[in-house]
N, C-alpha and C positions, 0 to 999 in steps of 0.2 A: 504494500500500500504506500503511495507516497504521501508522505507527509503534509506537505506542501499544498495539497491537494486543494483547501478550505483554508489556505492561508493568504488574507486582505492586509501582508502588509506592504506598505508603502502606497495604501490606496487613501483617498479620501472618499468618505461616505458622508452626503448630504442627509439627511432625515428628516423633513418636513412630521410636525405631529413627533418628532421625540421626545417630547414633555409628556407624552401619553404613558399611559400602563403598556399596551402591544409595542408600539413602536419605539419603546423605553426601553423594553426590554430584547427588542431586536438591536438600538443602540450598543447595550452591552455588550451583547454577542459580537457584533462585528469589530468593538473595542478587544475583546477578547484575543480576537482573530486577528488584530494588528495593524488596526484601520486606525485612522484620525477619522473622529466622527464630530461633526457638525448639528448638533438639534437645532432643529426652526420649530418658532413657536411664540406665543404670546406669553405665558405666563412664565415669568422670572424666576418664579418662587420653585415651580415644580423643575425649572429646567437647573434650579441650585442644588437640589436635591439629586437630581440623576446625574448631574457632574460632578458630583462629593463620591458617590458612588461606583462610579467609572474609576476615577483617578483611586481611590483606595484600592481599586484593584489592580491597577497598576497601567490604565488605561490611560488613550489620549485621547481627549475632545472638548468642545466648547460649544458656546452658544450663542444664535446670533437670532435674535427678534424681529420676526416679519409678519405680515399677514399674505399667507398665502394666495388667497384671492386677489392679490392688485399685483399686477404684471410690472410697477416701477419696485415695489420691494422685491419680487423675484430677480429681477436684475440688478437691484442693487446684493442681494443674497450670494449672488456667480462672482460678480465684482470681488466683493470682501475675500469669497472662499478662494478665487484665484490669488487674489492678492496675499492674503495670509499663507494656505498651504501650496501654492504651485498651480494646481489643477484638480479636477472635480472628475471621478471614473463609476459612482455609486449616487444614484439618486432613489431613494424610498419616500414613495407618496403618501403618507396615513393619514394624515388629520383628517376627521369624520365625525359629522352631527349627527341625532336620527331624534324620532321626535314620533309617540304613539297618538296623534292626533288624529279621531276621523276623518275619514276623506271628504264630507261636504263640508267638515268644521276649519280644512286647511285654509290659513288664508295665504294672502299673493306675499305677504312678507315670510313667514315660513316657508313655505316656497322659497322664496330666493335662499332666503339664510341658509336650506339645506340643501340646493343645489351648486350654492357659489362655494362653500367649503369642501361639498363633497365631489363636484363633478368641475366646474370653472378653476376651482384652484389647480389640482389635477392636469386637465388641459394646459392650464396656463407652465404651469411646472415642467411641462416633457416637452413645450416648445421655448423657455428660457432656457433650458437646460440642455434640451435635444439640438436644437442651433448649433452650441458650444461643440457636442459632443461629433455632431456629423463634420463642422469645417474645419476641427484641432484632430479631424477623424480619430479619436479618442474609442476603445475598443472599451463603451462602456455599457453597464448593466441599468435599466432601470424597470423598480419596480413599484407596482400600483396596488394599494389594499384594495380586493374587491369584497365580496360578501355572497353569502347561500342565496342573499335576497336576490343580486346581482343576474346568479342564474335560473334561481326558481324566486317568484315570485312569493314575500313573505307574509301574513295578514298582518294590518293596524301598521306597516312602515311601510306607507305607499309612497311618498316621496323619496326616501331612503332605499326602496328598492331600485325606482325609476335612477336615483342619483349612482349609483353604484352599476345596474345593468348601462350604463355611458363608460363607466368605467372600463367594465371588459370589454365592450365596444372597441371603446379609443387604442386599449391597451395592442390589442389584435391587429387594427389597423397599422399602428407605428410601428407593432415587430414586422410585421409584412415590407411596408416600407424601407427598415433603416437594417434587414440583416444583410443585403449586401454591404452596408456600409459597416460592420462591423458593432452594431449597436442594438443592443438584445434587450427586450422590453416583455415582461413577464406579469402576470397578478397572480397575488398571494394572498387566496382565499382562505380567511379563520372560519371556522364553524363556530358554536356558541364558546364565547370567552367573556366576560364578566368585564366591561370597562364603564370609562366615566360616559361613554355616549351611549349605551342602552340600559341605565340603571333604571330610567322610570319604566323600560318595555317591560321590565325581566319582572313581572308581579307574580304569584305563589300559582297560579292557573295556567299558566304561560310556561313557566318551568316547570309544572308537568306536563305537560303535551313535549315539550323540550327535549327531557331527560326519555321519553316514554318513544320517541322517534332518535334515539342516541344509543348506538351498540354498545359503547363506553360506557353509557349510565351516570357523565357525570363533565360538567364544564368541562374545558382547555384550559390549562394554563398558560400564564404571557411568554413562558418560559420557552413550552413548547412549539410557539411557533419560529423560534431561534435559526434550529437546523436547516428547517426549510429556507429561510431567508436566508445561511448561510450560500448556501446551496447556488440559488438564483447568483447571487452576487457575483460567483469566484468565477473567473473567466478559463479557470481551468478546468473545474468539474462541471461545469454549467456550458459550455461552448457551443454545444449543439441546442440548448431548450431557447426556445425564443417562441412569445406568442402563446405559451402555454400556461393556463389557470390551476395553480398548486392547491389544491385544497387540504386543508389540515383542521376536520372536523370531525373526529373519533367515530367515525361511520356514517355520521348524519346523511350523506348524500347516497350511501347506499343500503338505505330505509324504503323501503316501501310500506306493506303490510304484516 
């Protein structure tokens, strides 16, 4: 086995959404693995916490405050990250609203709120980003949080799902596009995992029907979606997968009855 195989060093990883629980702890992982990691994000506080974290283990990364939905912070985001580490080979898209609102009850502002974070930011990210990576032809990896909703439609997150099925969409289109050029675009689907964006879905009725369609019998952990995102990242064991939807949902999609 080579060693080597899963090792991101000397690479820079962006992480949009790594002040999250999933994408916090995909953060780690690629700290692990020997990346300089990058969290984009609003909140200061959480992204103190997962860089105390990091660095105690012996990791490198920092934090750089944007709002991913406005296409002048993404550009200023490439800017900094080139300036500071060199160059940018790792883009991960997470940050993610969802919102158990009826559907007559949606209004046009929910709506945007949970398309601009979960599908416009997205977009806007893999062409600040994707630009960079096709004209420095940079042989690099980018991946998109998708969602179960994404590929089957899920009840009470109907925005949420439409916002996420753009995602595999997009995702599909750009590995089509950019794997002549050397630039592999993958989604990395969680199944049910416990974060700050479906805490009010996740009610005691809901996680039974949940657990009751889960061969596991029991949440993901942040932990576990690690490997996987190792995986997508490393241009050495991942060199062929482009365009492909990773699901890592303890059976859920191979549930029927």
């Amino acid at each position: 086995m080579n060693n080597n195989l899963f090792s991101l060093t000397g690479r820079t990883a962006v992480i949009i959404g790594g002040t999250g629980e999933l994408c916090g702890a995909i953060a780690e992982g690629y700290a692990t693995a020997g990346a300089h990691v990058v969290l984009v994000g609003r909140d200061a506080a959480k992204a103190t916490a997962r860089l105390d974290k990091i660095k105690a283990e012996g990791g490198s990364a920092e934090f750089i405050p944007a709002d991913a939905a406005k296409q002048s912070d993404l550009e200023s985001l490439l800017a900094q990250v080139i300036q500071k580490c060199g160059q940018c080979d790792i883009l991960v898209n997470g940050a993610g609203v969802n919102s158990p609102t009826p559907f007559l009850d949606i209004s046009e502002e929910e709506f945007d709120r949970i398309m601009n974070i979960n599908t416009k930011a997205v977009f806007l990210a893999c062409q600040v980003f994707g630009r960079y990576f096709v004209e420095k032809q940079i042989p690099a990896s980018i991946i998109n949080l998708g969602s179960m909703s994404g590929l089957t439609p899920l009840s009470r997150v109907f925005t949420y799902s439409m916002s996420k099925a753009a995602v595999h969409n997009l995702s599909k289109n750009l590995a089509r596009e950019w794997a002549p050029l050397g630039v592999r675009v993958n989604t990395l689907v969680p199944g049910f995992f416990p974060a700050e964006q479906n805490k009010k879905v996740l009610v005691p009725e809901r996680i039974a029907k949940i657990m009751a369609h889960t061969p596991a019998a029991r949440f993901g952990e942040s932990r576990e979606l690690v490997g996987a995102a190792l995986l997508l990242a490393s241009n050495e064991a991942a060199s062929f997968i482009t365009g492909h939807e990773m699901v890592v949902d303890g059976g859920y999609s191979a549930m029927t009855i």
